[in-house]
C-alpha positions as CSV (number, residue, x, y, z in Angstrom):
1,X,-3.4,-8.7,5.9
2,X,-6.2,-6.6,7.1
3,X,-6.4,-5.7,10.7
4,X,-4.8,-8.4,12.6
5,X,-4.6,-9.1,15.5
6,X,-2.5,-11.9,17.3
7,X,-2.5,-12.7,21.3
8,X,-0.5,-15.3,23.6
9,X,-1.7,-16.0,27.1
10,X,1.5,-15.7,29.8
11,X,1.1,-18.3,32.6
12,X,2.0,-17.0,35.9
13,X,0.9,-20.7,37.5
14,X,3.5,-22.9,38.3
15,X,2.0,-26.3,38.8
16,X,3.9,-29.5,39.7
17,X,2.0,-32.4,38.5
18,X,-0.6,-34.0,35.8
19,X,-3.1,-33.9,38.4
20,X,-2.9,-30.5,39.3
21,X,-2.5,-29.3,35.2
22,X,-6.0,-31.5,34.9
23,X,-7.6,-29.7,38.5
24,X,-6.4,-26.5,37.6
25,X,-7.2,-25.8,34.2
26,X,-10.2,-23.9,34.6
27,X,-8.0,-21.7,36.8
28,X,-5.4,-21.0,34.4
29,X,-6.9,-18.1,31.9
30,X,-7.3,-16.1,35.5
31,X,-3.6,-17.0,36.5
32,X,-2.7,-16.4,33.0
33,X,-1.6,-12.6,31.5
34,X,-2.5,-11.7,27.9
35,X,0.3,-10.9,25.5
36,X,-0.7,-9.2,22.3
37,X,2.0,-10.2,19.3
38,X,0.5,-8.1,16.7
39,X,-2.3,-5.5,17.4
40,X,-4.5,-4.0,14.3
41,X,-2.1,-4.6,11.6
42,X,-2.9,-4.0,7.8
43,X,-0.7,-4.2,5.1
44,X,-0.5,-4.9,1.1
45,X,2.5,-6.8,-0.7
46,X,1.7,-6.7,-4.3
47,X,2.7,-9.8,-6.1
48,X,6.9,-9.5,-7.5
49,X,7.8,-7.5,-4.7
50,X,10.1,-7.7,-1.8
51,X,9.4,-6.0,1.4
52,X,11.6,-6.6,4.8
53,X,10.3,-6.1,8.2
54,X,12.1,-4.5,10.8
55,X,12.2,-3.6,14.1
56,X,13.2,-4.3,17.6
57,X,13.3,-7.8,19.4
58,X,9.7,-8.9,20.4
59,X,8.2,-6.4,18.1
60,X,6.1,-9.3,16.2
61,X,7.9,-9.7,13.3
62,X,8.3,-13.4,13.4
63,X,4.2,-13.8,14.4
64,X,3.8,-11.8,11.4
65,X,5.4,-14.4,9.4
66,X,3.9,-17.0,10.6
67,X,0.5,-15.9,10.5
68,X,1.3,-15.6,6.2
69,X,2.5,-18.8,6.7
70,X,-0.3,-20.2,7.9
71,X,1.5,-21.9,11.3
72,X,-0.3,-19.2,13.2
73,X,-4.5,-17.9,12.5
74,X,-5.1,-14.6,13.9
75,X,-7.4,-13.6,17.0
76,X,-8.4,-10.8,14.6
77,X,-8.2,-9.9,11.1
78,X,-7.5,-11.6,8.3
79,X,-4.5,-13.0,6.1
80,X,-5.1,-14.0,2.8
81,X,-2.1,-15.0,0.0
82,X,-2.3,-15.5,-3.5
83,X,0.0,-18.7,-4.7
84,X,2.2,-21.1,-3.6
85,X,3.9,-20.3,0.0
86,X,7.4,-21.4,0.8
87,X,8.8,-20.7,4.5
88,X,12.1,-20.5,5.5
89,X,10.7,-19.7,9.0
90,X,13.0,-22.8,10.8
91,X,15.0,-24.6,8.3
92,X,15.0,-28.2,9.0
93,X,11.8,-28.2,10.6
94,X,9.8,-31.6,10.1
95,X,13.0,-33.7,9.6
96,X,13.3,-36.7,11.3
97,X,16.5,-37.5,12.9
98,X,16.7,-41.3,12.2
99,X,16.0,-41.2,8.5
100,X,18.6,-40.4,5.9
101,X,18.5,-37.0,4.0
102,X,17.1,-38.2,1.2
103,X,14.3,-40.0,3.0
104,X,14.2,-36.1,4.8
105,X,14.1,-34.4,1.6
106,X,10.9,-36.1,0.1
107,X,9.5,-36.1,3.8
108,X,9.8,-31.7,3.9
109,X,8.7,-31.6,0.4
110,X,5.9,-33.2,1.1
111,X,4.8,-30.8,4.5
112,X,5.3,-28.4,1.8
113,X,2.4,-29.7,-0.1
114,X,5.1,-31.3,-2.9
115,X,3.9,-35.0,-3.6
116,X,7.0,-37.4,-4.4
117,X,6.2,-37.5,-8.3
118,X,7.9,-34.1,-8.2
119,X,10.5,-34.0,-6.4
120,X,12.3,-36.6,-8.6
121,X,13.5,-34.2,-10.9
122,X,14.5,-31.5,-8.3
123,X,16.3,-34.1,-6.2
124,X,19.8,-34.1,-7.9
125,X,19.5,-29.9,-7.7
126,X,18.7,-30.2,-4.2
127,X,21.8,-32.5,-2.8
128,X,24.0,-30.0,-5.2
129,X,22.6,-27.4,-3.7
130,X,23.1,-28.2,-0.3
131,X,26.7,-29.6,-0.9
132,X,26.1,-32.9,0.8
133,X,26.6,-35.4,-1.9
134,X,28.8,-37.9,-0.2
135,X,26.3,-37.2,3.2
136,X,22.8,-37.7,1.4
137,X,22.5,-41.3,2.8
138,X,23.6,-40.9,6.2
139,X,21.0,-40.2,9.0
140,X,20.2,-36.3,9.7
141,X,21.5,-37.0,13.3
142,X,25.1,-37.5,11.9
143,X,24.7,-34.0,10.4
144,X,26.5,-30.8,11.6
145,X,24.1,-27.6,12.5
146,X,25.1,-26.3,9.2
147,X,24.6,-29.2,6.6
148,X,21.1,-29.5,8.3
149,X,20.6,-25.7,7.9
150,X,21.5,-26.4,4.3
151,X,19.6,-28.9,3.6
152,X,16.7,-27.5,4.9
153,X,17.1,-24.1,2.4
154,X,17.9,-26.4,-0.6
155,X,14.6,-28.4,-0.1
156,X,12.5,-25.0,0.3
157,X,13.8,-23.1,-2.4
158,X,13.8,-25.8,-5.2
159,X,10.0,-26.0,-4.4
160,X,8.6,-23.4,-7.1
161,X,7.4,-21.1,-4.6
162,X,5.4,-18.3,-5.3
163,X,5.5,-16.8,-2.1
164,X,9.1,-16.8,0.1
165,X,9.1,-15.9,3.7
166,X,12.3,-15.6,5.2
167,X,13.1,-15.2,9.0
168,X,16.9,-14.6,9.7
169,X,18.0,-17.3,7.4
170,X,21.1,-15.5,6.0
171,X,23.2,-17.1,8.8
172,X,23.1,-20.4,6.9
173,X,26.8,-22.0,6.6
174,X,29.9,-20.4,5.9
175,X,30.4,-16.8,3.4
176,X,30.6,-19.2,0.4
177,X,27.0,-20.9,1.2
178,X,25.7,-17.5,2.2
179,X,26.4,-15.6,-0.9
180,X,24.7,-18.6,-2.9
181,X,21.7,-18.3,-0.7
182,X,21.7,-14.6,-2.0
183,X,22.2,-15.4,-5.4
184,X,19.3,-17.8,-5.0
185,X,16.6,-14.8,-3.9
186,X,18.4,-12.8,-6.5
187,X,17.2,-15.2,-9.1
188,X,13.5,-15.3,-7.7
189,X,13.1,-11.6,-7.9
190,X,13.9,-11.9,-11.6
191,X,11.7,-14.5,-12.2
192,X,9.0,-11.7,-10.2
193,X,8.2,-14.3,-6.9
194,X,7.1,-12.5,-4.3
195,X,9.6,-12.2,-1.0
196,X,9.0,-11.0,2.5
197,X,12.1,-11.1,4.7
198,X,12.4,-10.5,8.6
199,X,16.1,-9.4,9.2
200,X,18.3,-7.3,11.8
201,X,20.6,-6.9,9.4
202,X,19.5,-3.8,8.0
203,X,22.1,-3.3,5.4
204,X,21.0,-6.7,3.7
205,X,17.6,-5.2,4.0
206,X,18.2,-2.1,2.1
207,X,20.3,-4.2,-0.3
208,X,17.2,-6.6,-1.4
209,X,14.0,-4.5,-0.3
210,X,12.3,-2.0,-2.4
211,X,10.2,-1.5,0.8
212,X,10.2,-2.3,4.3
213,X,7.6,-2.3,7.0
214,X,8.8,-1.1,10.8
215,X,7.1,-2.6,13.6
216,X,7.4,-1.3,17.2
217,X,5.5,-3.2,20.3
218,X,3.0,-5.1,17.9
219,X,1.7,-1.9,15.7
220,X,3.1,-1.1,12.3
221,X,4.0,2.5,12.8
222,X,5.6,3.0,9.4
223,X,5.6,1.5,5.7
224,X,6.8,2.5,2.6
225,X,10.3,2.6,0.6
226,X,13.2,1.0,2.3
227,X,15.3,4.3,2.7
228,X,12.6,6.5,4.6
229,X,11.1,3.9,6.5
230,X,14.6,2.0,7.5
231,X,15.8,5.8,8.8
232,X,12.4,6.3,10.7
233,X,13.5,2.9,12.6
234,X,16.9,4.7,13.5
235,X,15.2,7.7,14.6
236,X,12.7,5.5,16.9
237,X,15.8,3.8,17.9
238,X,17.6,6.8,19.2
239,X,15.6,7.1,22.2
240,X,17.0,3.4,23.5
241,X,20.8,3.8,23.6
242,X,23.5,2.8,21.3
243,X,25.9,-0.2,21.9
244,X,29.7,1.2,23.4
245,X,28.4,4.6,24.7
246,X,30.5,6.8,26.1
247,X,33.7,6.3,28.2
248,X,36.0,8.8,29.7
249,X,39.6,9.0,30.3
250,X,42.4,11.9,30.4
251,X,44.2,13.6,33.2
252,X,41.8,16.7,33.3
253,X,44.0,19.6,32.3
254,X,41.3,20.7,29.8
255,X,38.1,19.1,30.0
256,X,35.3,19.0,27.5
257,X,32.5,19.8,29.0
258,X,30.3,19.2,26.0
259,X,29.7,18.1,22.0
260,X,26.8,19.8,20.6
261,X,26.0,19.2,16.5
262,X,24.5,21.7,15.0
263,X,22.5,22.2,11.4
264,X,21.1,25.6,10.3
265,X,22.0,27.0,13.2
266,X,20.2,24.5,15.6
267,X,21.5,21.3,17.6
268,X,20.5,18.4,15.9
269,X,20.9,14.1,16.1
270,X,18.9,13.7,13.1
271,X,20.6,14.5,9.7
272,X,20.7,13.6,6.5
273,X,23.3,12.4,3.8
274,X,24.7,16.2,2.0
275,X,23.7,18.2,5.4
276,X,26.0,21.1,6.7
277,X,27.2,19.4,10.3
278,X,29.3,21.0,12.6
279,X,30.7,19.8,15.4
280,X,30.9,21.8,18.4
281,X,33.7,21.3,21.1
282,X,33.0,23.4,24.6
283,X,36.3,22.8,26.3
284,X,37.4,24.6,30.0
285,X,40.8,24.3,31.4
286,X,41.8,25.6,35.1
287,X,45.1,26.4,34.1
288,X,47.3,27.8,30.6
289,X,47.9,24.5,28.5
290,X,50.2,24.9,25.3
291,X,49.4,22.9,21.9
292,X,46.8,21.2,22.2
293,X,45.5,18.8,19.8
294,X,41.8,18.7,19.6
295,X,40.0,15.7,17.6
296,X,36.6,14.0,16.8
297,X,36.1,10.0,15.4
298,X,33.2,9.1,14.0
299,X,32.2,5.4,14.4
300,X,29.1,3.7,13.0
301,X,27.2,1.7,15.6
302,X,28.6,-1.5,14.7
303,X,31.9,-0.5,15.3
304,X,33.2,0.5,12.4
305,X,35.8,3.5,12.5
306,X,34.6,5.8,9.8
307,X,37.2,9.3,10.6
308,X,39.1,10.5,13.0
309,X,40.6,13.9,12.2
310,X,42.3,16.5,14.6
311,X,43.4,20.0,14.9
312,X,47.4,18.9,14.3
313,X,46.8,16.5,11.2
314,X,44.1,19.2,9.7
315,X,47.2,22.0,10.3
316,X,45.0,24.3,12.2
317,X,47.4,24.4,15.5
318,X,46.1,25.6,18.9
319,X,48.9,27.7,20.4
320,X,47.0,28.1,24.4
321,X,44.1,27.4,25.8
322,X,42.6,29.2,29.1
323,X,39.6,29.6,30.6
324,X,37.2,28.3,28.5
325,X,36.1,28.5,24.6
326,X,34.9,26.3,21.5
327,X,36.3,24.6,19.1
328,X,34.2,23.7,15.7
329,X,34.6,21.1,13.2
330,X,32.9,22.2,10.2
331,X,31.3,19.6,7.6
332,X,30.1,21.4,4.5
333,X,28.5,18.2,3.0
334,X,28.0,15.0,5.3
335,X,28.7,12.2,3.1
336,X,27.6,9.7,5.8
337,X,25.0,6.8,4.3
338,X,21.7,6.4,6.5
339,X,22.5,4.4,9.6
340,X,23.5,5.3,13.4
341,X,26.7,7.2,14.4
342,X,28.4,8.0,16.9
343,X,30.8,10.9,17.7
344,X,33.8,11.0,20.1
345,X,35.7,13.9,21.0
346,X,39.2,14.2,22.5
347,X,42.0,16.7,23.6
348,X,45.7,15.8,23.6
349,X,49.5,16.9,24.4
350,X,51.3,18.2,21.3
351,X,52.7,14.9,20.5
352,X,49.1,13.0,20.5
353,X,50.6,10.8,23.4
354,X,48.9,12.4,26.5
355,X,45.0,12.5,26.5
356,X,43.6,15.4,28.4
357,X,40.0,14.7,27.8
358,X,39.3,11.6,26.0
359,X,35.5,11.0,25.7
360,X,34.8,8.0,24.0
361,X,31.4,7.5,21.5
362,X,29.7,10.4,23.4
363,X,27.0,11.5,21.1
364,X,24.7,9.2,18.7
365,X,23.1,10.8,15.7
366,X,21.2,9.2,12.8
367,X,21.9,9.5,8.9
368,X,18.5,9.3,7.3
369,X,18.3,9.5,3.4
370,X,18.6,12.7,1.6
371,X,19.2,13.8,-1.9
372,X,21.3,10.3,-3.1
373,X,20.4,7.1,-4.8
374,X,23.5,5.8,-3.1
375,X,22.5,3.0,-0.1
376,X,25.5,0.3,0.5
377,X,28.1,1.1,2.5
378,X,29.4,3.8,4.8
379,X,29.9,7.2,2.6
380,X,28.9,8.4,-0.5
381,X,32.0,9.4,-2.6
382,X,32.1,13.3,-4.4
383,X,32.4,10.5,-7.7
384,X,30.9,10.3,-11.4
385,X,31.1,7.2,-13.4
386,X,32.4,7.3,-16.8
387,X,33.0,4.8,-19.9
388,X,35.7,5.4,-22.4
389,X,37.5,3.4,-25.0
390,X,37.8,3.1,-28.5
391,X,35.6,0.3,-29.0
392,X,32.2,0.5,-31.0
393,X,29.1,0.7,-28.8
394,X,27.2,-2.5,-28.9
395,X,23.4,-2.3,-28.8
């Protein structure tokens, strides 16, 4: 792909008949606004490899793909592949409601370029596949969304590709079908197919991409291993909000006035895994308050609730507070994974019952990839592996 380019026209011109669409169509590029997809975009898969592509709704990842697919040509540029192409752009697309699956299966093969003569030996592979045995003979319109879904992955992947494009279509069927689907692209990078996957899922991404590609707005603004390119996205991110910021609550008898995390000395919201963090607490209180329990939570932006410890628990107690003052939470080694964070802070009664100052998933900061090999999951453990046994070693 060497400096493409792709544009849509907009129409801002309503019109409300055939007549007028006829009348009016040499009106209509003036009436219409120009939308550029893709804008001067170059970039290199070398055969065997997989690379995702990532970024934010509407950034062109999808006209990317289509443009290697061929459904698209370019208003500038040039694509050019090497082998056998495969999409898995719209699964199902091309099957005809009225005919039976395996009237549909021979018909997708064959907008696949896969004459009739071979699919005869794939066909029993692709009904098993797709789990639809006792269904193969009924009309597609009888099908649920998922068996269609199905069947549409089991005809594109039993095709020999060379080539695999895949747009989002890890949200095939249930966990069961899913996890086959990923066994399945496991099996192609063996066999050294080459895979380009568009995906949100950024954790499925870093599991199956050696390197990834980040579009923003129609421009590639970063390429290169997974890892450093996937944490550039959550720094670009930062600057557009995270989902469930911050709520307040408490009765005001201390109130924290603000969270500041600091490394080397400096604030920060960009760390990375095995950083120094500490977490700041500024906290003011009109009047003497007794016991306090202070606290932070760390959540991951998809929810999940990765700590939440507290002055009590830690047994570093807080006899009074007045006036005002700090209160750090010191992190010698962050073992956070890349992704986004958020951090909450809180102060409570003595009994954890009463909040004070609850303030809910009040400041984001991003984990980008830092001195580990580690990249599934949350944390990285403080963890060595080890084999032991009395058994001869095999080689």
């Amino acid at each position: 792909m060497d400096r493409v380019s792709k544009r849509f026209w907009l129409s801002h011109q309503r019109t409300a008949s055939l007549k007028e669409r006829v009348l009016g169509a040499g009106t209509r590029r003036a009436a219409s606004e120009a939308l550029w997809a893709l804008s001067d975009v170059s970039l290199r898969i070398e055969a065997g490899t997989t690379v995702g592509v990532i970024g934010p709704n509407g950034c062109g990842k999808s006209t990317l793909l289509q443009l290697v697919a061929g459904v698209l040509e370019p208003d500038g540029g040039s694509v050019a592949t090497s082998g056998r192409v495969t999409s898995l752009l719209e699964l199902g697309a091309g099957f005809s409601p009225e005919l039976t699956g395996r009237e549909n299966i021979y018909l997708n093969a064959s907008l696949h370029g896969v004459p009739r003569e071979d699919v005869h030996p794939r066909f029993d592979a692709i009904v098993a596949f797709a789990e639809l045995e006792r269904f193969i003979d009924m009309p597609v319109r009888t099908y649920s969304s998922g068996m269609y879904m199905r069947l549409g992955f089991a005809v594109a992947v039993h095709l020999d590709p060379e080539i695999v494009l895949i747009d989002e279509a890890f949200a095939v069927g249930d966990a069961h079908f899913q996890r086959k689907c990923l066994h399945t692209i496991r099996d192609f990078q063996r066999s050294g197919r080459t895979i380009v996957l568009v995906s949100h899922d950024l954790h499925l991404v870093e599991q199956l991409c050696s390197d990834v590609a980040l579009l923003q707005q129609g421009r590639l603004v970063a390429a290169g291993a997974a890892a450093d390119v996937i944490g550039r996205y959550h720094e670009l991110d930062m600057g557009r909000g995270l989902p469930g910021m911050s709520h307040r609550w408490g009765t005001g008898a201390v109130q924290i006035t603000s969270v500041d995390l600091v490394h080397d000395g400096a604030p920060t919201d960009v760390l990375r895994t095995r950083d120094a963090l500490t977490i700041r607490l500024h906290y003011t209180c009109g009047a003497p308050v007794d016991r306090p329990v202070f606290g932070v939570a760390i959540h991951r932006d998809d929810g999940t609730h990765v700590t939440g410890p507290n002055t009590r628990t830690s047994g570093f107690p807080v006899d009074r507070l007045e006036g005002s003052g700090v209160v750090e939470y010191a992190i010698d080694h962050l073992p956070l994974l890349p992704g986004r964070y958020l951090v909450s802070a809180a102060v409570y009664d003595e009994d954890l019952i009463t909040a004070l100052d609850h303030r809910e998933r009040l400041v984001p900061f991003v984990v980008v990839e830092g001195g580990t090999a580690e990249r599934l999951g949350v944390i990285e453990l403080a963890a060595a592996w080890r084999r032991t046994g009395a058994g001869r070693e095999v080689s």
